[in-house]
Each structure stands twice: as C-alpha cells, then as structure tokens.
N, C-alpha and C positions, 0 to 999 in steps of 0.2 A: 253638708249632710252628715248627718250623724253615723258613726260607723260602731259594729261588733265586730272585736276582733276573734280569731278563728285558729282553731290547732288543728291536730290529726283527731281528737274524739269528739272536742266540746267547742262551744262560741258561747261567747260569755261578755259582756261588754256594760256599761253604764253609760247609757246616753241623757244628752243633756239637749230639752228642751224648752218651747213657751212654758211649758208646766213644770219647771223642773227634771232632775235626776231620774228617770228609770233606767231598769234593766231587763233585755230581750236574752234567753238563756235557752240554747239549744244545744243536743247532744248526739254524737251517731256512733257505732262501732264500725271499722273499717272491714274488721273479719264478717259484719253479717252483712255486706253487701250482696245482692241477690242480680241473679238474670232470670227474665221469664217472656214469654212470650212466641218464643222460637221462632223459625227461619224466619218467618213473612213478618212478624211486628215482636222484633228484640228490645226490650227495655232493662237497662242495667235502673237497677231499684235501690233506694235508700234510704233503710229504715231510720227514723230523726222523733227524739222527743223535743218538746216547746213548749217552753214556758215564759212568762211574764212577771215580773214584779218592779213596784216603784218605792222607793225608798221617804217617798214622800205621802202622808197618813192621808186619807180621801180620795186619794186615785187608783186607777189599775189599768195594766195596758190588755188589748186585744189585738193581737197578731189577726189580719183575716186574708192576708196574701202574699205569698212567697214566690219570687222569681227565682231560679236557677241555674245557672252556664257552667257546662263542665269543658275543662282542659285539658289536652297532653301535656303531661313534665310538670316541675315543679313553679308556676309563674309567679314571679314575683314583681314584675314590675307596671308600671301603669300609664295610659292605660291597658288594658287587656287584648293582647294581640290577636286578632280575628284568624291567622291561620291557625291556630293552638284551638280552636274551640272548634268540639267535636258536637255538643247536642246542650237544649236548653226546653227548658218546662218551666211552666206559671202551674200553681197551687193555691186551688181557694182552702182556708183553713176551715174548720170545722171548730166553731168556738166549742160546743163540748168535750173536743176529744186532745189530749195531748201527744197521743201518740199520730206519726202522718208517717206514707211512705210518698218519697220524690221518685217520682218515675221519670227517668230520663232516656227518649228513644235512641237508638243507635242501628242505622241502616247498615245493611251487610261493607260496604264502601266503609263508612265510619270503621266498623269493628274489624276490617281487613288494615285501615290504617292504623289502631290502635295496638294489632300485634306488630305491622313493622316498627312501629315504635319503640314497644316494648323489648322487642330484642328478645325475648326469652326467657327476662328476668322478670321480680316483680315487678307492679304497675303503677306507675305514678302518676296521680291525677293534681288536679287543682279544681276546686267547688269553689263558686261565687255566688252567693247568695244576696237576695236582697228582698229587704222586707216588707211591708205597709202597716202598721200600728196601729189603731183606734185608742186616745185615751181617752177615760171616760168618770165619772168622779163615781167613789166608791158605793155611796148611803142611796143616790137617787139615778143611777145609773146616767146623767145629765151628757152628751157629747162634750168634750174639751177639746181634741183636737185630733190631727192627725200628722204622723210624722214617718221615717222612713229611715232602715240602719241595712248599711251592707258591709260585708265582709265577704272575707274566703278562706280557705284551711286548704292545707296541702294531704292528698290521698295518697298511702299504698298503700297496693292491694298484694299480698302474698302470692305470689307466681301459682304456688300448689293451690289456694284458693280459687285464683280465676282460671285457673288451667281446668281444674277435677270436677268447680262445682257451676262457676257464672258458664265460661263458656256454650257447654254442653247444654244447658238451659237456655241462653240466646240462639240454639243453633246453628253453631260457627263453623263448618266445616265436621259436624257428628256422626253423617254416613255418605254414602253414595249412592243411590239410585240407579241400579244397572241392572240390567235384562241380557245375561250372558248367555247364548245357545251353545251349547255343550256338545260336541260335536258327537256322533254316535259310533263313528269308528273307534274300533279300541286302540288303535297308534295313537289316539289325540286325547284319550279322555286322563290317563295319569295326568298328561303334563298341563292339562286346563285344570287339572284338580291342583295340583301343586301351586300354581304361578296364582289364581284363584284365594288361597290359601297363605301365600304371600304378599298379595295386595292388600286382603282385609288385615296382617297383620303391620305393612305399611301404613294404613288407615289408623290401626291404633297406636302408633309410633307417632304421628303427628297429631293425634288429639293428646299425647301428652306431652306434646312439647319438643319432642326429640326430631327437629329435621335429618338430620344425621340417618338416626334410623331407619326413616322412610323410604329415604332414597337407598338405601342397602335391601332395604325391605323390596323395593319394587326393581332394584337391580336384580335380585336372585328369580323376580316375579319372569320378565321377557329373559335370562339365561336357563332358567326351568322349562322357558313352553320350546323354545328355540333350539338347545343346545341337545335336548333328548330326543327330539325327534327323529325317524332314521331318516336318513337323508344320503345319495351317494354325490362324492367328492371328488371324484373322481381322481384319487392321486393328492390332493393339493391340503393343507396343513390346516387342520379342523380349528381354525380360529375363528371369533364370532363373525364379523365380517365374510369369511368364505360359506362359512353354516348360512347367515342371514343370503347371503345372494343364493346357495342350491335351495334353500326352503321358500324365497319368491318362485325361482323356475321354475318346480320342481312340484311343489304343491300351493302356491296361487295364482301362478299364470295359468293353468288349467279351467281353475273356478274363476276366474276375474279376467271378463273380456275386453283387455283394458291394459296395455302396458304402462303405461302410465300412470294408472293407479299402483300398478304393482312397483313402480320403482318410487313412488311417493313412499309406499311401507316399507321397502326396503332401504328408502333413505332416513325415514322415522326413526326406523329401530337402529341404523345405525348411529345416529345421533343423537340418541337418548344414550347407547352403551357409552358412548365418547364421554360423555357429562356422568353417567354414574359411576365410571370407573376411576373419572378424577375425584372423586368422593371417599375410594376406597384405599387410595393411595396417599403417602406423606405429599405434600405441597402447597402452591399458593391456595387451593380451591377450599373456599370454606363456604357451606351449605347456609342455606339462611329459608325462613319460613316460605317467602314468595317462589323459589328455588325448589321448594317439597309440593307446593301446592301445585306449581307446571308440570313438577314431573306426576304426581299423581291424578292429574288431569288427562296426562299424553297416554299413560300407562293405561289409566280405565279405558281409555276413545280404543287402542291398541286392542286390546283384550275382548271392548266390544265386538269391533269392528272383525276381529281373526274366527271370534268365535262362530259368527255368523256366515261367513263364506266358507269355513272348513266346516261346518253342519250342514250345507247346503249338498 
C-alpha cells in the first residue's frame, strides 16, 4: 500500500502506482484545532486543506474518502495499538471543495480519559489517516484507477489552547447544575453565600487547569459554611472535627429524622477535610485532575443537600 508521510502541519508524500508517480498533499494547523458540540455530542474538529497532483502529463488524482483514527501519545509504532485509540471518522470528500473539516467524536468517557492523560500539560495526539484516490486521465476525464495512501503525524495541542478554547466548547466539565435553597435564617445565609462563592470559584480553578486550586477553593467552601456557624462546644477545642459533630447535633439532627443520615454527613465532611487539608500541607499528597473532579462532585452533593434541610 502506498503510503503519505505525515508531520505536525502537512503530509506530503509521492505515491507510486499502476499509473505511475503521484502526489496526495494535505495540511492542518494544530493551533486551529476546534471543539463544538458540547456536553451531549463533543467533536474535537480538524480543519485540513487537500490536494492532488501527478507528476505525470494526462492524469489527475481525486481524493473522494478519508478514513481517520485519533490516538493518545506520540504512536509510533505498528501496528496501531487499540488501547491508544480514542475516536475515528470516515469523510466523503467533496471534489469541489479543498478545504474539509474532520470531525472526530469524543464521548465524555473518551475526553475524561484524555485529560488523565494529559496530565496538565499540553496534548499529544497521533492522526492516522488513510485515503481512497480516483485516478482519472486529464483531457477526457476517462477512469484509470484507484489506489489508497495512509499515514499519520504526531499532534500537539498547546495546554492554554485546549484548556481556554477546545475544552469549554466540548463541554468538559464548564458548569454545574445545582439548585441550592438558601436557607432564610440569617445565621446561615452569610455562610451559604460565602462557601456558594467559593465553589463557583473552585469551578473556575479547574476549568483552568489548576486541580491544586480547587481543592483549596472548596476546602475554604465546607470551612466557610462549618466553622462560622454559632454552635456551643461546650468546653471542648473548636477544631473542625468537634465544629462538624456540635453542627450534626445541634442543627441537623433536629431537621433530619434519621441518625444515620446524620452521621453519613458528618462522616462526609469529615473526610473530605482529611483529604483537603493534605492538599494544603508540604507532603507526599499531590492533587491530580480525577482528585478535583471527586472533590467538586462531594462538595456540590454537600452543599446541595445542607442547603435544603437548613431551609426547611
């Protein structure tokens, strides 16, 4: 099989066929890589110019179909490892047009795997392309034949590019969806405004990248609603642990007819401070994206869930 070989911008190749010598000549920019579609149908987009030419006088080729398989990491070797392949697309060409965008889906699964990958940094992919030809002779437009050139080129994508502009476009994690009842007592409404206020800026600590952040962001979120509330102590050393057991007593075993429930929250929230506080401290504990996304998942359910029993 005839092959084009592939870089980071252009594929460029001279194939040799029944007809001789041609050349299939394709080109992309990595910076204009696009995402569209959001939550429900993400497609990471690639815009590609394509052209044809034969080196030999009376022919011309016609690209009319483009296969595509994208990959994690830089692959190089063959053949192409099935766990490395994240999404693939067919493309009928449009003989008038040389410009085409490859659209290649990416299910939330897919684009959650492709940040643990990525680690934080920028992106590096692998594109396999492969093509279907028509040659055809030039004066009578007569069929000659048909032949077939693949390659692939290694992708990356700019961290601040897929972070600022694909992302947010696929819908990766861009907001939360939450219905928070606001309690109407005025002991609780500062500190829902606060912790409230520190979640959404959690929220934007991890759409740019910074797990770090977030979990500091949504550590201050449950020590904001928690640690201000009055609460008596009765004597005993106002540390989160003693705050979090007088504010289950104290103010949700009251409204939550349920001890059990109540000691489920009070075991939540203490073991969420356990994990964000090792966050905030020198040590082994280093923060990773899957790491921001639990804790901003436990943080919202938290926050739901308090706001609605203390409004009650």
């Amino acid at each position: 099989m005839p092959e084009f070989g592939l870089d980071s911008t252009s594929i460029s190749k001279a194939m040799k066929g029944k007809e001789g010598w041609r050349v299939l000549n394709a080109s992309l920019e990595t910076i204009n890589v696009l995402g569209e579609g959001g939550f429900y149908s993400p497609h990471l987009c690639l815009p590609m110019s394509v052209g044809s030419q034969s080196p030999l006088e009376g022919l011309f080729l016609l690209p009319i179909e483009i296969t595509a398989q994208l990959f994690l990491g830089n692959v190089g070797n063959i053949p192409l490892p099935v766990d490395k392949l994240i999404s693939s697309t067919r493309l009928i060409v449009n003989p008038l047009q040389s410009q085409m965008l490859l659209r290649l889906p990416l299910t939330q699964q897919q684009l959650a795997r492709v940040e643990e990958a990525r680690g934080g940094k920028d992106l590096e992919l692998t594109l396999y392309l492969q093509a279907m030809i028509v040659i055809k002779s030039e004066g009578d437009g007569i069929f000659k034949d048909i032949d077939y050139a693949s390659g692939r080129c290694s992708l990356s994508i700019p961290r601040s590019h897929w972070v600022d502009h694909i992302l947010p476009a696929l819908g990766y994690m861009t907001k939360y969806l939450l219905e928070i009842s606001v309690p109407s007592a005025p002991q609780f409404q500062p500190q829902f405004a606060e912790a409230i206020k520190e979640f959404a800026e959690a929220q934007g600590e991890f759409q740019r990248d910074n797990s770090s952040g977030a979990l500091v962001n949504c550590r201050n979120a449950i020590n904001a609603f928690v640690s201000t509330i009055p609460l008596e102590l009765q004597g005993q050393p106002a540390t989160f642990p003693n705050r979090v057991e007088a504010f289950c007593t104290q103010q949700l075993q009251p409204r939550v007819a349920s001890e059990t429930k109540v000691h489920f929250v009070e075991t939540q929230l203490n073991a969420l401070w356990s994990l964000l506080s090792a966050e905030t401290k020198p040590g082994p504990f280093v923060s990773d994206r899957n790491i921001a996304m639990y804790v901003l998942s436990t943080t919202a359910s938290l926050l739901t869930f308090l706001g609605r029993v203390l409004a009650a």
